[in-house]
Each structure stands twice: as C-alpha cells, then as structure tokens.
Phi, psi and omega in degrees: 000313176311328186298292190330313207264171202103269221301299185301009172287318203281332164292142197300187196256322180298324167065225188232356199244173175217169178287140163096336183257162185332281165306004158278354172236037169283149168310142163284136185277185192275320184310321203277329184284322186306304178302340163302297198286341170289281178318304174316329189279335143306332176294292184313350183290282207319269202323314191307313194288318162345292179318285179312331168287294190285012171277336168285288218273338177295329197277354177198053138268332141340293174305319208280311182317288183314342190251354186236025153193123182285359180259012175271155184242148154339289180292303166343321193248035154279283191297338170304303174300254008179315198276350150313303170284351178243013160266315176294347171288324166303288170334312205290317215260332161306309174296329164282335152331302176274348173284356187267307187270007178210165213276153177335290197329321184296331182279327191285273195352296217273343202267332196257003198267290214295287210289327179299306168304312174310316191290341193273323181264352164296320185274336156277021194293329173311330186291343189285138168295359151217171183053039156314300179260025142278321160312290178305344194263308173310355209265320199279351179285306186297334184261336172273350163300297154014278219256033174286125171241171182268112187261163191280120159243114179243181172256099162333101204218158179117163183272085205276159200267094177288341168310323182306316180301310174308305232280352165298303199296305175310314173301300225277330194275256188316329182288323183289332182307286151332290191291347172291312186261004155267334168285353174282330150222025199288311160342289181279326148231071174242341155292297179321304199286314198275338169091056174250154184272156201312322186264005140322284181298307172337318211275315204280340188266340166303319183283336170285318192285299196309338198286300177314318172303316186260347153277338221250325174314316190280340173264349164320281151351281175282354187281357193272330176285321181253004162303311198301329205286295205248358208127135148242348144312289218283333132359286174289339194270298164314317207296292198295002173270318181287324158324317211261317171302319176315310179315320187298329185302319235251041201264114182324134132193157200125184112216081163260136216224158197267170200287154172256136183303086173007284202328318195244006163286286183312355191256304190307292181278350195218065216254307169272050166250124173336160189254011132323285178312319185287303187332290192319297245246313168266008172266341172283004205246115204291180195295141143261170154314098170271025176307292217294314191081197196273169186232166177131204171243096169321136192267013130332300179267120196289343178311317207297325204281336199211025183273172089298119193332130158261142204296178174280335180263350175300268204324338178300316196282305218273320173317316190276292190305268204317353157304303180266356162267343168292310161311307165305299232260334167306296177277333182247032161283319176299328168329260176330318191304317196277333191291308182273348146323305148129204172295314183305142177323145191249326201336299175295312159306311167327310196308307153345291185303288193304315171304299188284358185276305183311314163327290172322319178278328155272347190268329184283310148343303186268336171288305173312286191313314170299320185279329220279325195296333204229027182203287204146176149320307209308309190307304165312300196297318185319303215276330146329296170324303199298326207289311158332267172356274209284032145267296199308320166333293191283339160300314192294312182335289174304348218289333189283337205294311233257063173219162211282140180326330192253347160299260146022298207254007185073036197235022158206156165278168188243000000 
C-alpha cells in the first residue's frame, strides 16, 4: 500500500494514458477512491487556510503600507493587491508543466519554499531605510507566485459550445473583478468616511469580512437546495441584480460630508479667520494618536471637499447585499462552466477560467484605486453599476447557451 501511494506521488499528473485509451476507461478501485478523497479533503484544509491567510493580510495592508512609507497613495496600494495575482497568474501555468511531467513533490517543495521566503520578507519590508513600499509590491507578487496552483492540464475533446465558454470566462472575469475591488477598498473608505485609525479599520473591517464569510457559508448551504428549484442561470442572474443594488446602495447622498484630516483643514479651510477663531476651531477638534497620524478623508484628494459622506448603515446595507450576491454569482459560474464542458477533460479550460479570475484580481485592484483616489466613491461605484448593467446584458444575450454538455447533445432533457 505504502508503495502504491509511492509510485502515484511519483507520477506526472499526464501520467501514460490519454482519453479514449484503454487505460483511461479502467474502473476506479476502492484503494484509489478512498485517496482521492483523502487528497481532496487536504486541499480543502490547504485552501481554508489559504483563504484565512490572505483575509488577515488583505485587511491591513493599507495601514501597514501607510506606516512603513508615507509616500504610498491609494493608488499605489492597487498595485501592491493587484501583484499577488499576477505573480500567481504567471506562476500557475509554469507549476502545472511541471507537475504534469516530474513528480508532484517538486513544483509543491519549490511553491512553499518561495510563499516561506515571501512571507518572511513581507513582515520585514519596514527594515529597509528607503523604497519600503516596492519592497512591499516585490513581497506580495513572491507570494502570490508562491501560492500558485498546479493544475492538471489535459486536452479536451467532444464538441464543446465555445460562445458558451467565452462568454462564461467573461462572467467569471467581471464577477471576481468586482469583489476584488471592493475587498480592495473596503479599507480606505471606511478610513476616509468614518475617521477611523488604522488599527480601528483592521479590527472593524476584519469583523465585517468575518461576517460575510458566515453569511457567504449560509448561502453556499442554500444555493444548493434552490439551484434544484429554480436554475443556476436564473441564480447567476439574481446573484448580479443583488450586486448591483448593493453597489447602488453604496453611491454619496446627501449633505452631509466626511472629516477632513486637521492638519491640512487649519492651512487651507479657514485663511481669514481672526487667531482666536484658529485657536477655538483647533482646540474643539479631538486630539489624535500621533502613533497613529491623522484620521479622515485626506484633503489630497480633492473629492473629500465636495463628496458626501457614506453613512455606516449604507456601506453595511451594500456589504451584506454584495455578500450574498457575490457568492451566488461565484459558485454558480464555476457551477455552468463544468456543465457545459461536460464529461471530458477539463483541465485546459479550468486553466482558462484560473486565468481570467487572476486577471480580475489584478485589473480590480488597480481600477479602484486609481478612479476611487482621483474622482471619488460616486465615480468608482458609479461606474461599477454600468459594469453590472453590462454583465447582466450579456448573461441574457447567452442565457439559452449557458446549459449542460449532456443537454446539448440530448442525452438528458434539461
């Protein structure tokens, strides 16, 4: 037995068989299924913790970028998020080469070797005396090379709906896209709107993302029961309407407008006022941390003057809707993908799909930062809105498309 579980660590993932050949239609044994299921139940571990690691480092890198170079921007920490996905985008299709033709161990050894180093020069990017946060954008790329995985690539074959595929890949693209730039910036403006200081935002947006995790368990939990019921088209459909209000929700009105950081509200906001009056006007305005630096909507950005503030029960309200419209619109893209694939190896598409999601996670990141630093919320979000809209289009465009391989080919009614 020992052997057995040996030779198969030791075989490429392409292995000697090909589709269509003898040995591609042997029966599974009882030895091989019990290991399968095994290995499978490690990955999810592998994947929980994964998960839970970058959910921690996402929530305070903003603070930690700000504290260990004052010259990083908004935009700037786009590109920090943004270099995790495109070291794991790179990364993925070298470590799956190699796990298909040399044995597993070597690409898993060297992945975890790299995410050890990384992590290690991520907690030390403060030591260098300049370029601290290029140091932080090199930390975060090795780790997301790192945390590349190997996936099987094979070749697919049967007569697949490829409009069906794009137009998936395109959903799948835009849905991760969105949830990319709101986890992205749920940090900076909840520092901006609310004045809360950095280990503020840590802890309270950290208790929000955990909240979301646990509403996103539970719909996971029902989507399973009402995919029999209604559709994972009409799912996907619903997921992105509920998206999309979230979004709508989360759009400035009023007027009322959010604080502006002191330091640069007294040079700025009040240039005739008697030195009484400056006196009065900074002594009511409370003390900060100067651990900490200023709270506010920094008067760099010019928006913060003439934006209106979003309340707390807004962004709460639009969190809990993009919680449950994300996931859904989540499980059941991947859901439609494998369906219209089919029976057949997937391995080369799957690749496709892990491709355009790494896209999204980098292109989302740096699109947020850059419109939300130099336009505002109204803008960013606006334009979010429009990108929804134009999903929900292309879904209906596709919506007769989007049905399973064995559907298609008759060989079940749907």
């Amino acid at each position: 037995m020992a052997s057995l579980g040996a030779e198969a660590e030791q075989e490429p993932l392409l292995g000697h068989s090909i589709p269509g050949s003898r040995e591609w239609d042997i029966i599974e044994t009882e030895e091989h299924y019990k290991s399968r299921w095994r290995s499978i139940r490690i990955l999810y571990l592998t994947m929980f913790l994964s998960s839970v690691g970058f959910s921690i480092v996402i929530m305070s890198i903003w603070p930690y970028l700000q504290k260990i170079d004052h010259t990083a921007d908004a935009s700037f920490l786009g590109w920090v998020i943004a270099s995790f996905s495109l070291g794991q985008m790179v990364a993925s299709p070298i470590f799956g080469l190699w796990s298909n033709y040399r044995p597993r161990k070597e690409p898993l050894t060297v992945s975890i070797f790299i995410s050890v180093a990384a992590n290690c020069l991520y907690a030390y990017v403060q030591v260098p005396a300049s370029h601290n946060k290029y140091y932080m954008l090199v930390a975060r790329g090795l780790v997301g090379f790192g945390a590349a995985s190997t996936d099987e690539v094979q070749v697919p074959q049967g007569n697949i709906d490829q409009v069906a595929v794009v137009a998936t890949n395109v959903l799948f693209f835009v849905i991760l896209f969105i949830f990319a730039l709101f986890e992205t910036i749920v940090t900076p403006l909840t520092m901006d709107m609310y004045a809360w200081t950095r280990e503020q935002a840590v802890l309270y947006d950290g208790i929000i993302l955990a909240a979301l995790g646990v509403e996103a368990v539970i719909i996971f939990m029902g989507i399973k029961l009402l995919s029999k019921k209604v559709g994972e088209r009409a799912i996907l459909l619903g997921g992105l309407i509920v998206v999309w209000v979230g979004f709508f929700i989360l759009l400035p009105w009023g007027h009322q407008f959010p604080k502006i950081q002191w330091e640069d509200l007294h040079n700025n906001s009040i240039p005739n006022a008697t030195f009484g009056e400056i006196i009065i006007t900074l002594w009511k305005i409370p003390r900060e941390d100067h651990n900490e630096g200023p709270t506010g909507c920094p008067v760099e950005q010019a928006w913060c003057l003439y934006t209106p503030m979003i309340h707390l029960a807004q962004f709460l309200t639009s969190a809990v809707l993009i919680g449950i419209g994300y996931p859904s619109c989540n499980v059941m893209s991947y859901t439609l993908y494998s369906k219209i694939l089919g029976p057949k190896p997937q391995g080369v598409y799957m690749g496709w799909l892990t491709a355009s999601g790494s896209a999204a996670r980098i292109l989302g990141p740096v699109f947020i930062s850059q419109v939300y630093a130099a336009w505002g919320p109204r803008w960013a979000f606006s334009l979010v809105c429009g990108m929804v809209v134009l999903t929900i289009t292309l879904l209906g465009v596709v919506y007769r498309r989007l049905i399973a391989f064995s559907v298609r080919h008759g060989r079940i009614q749907e």
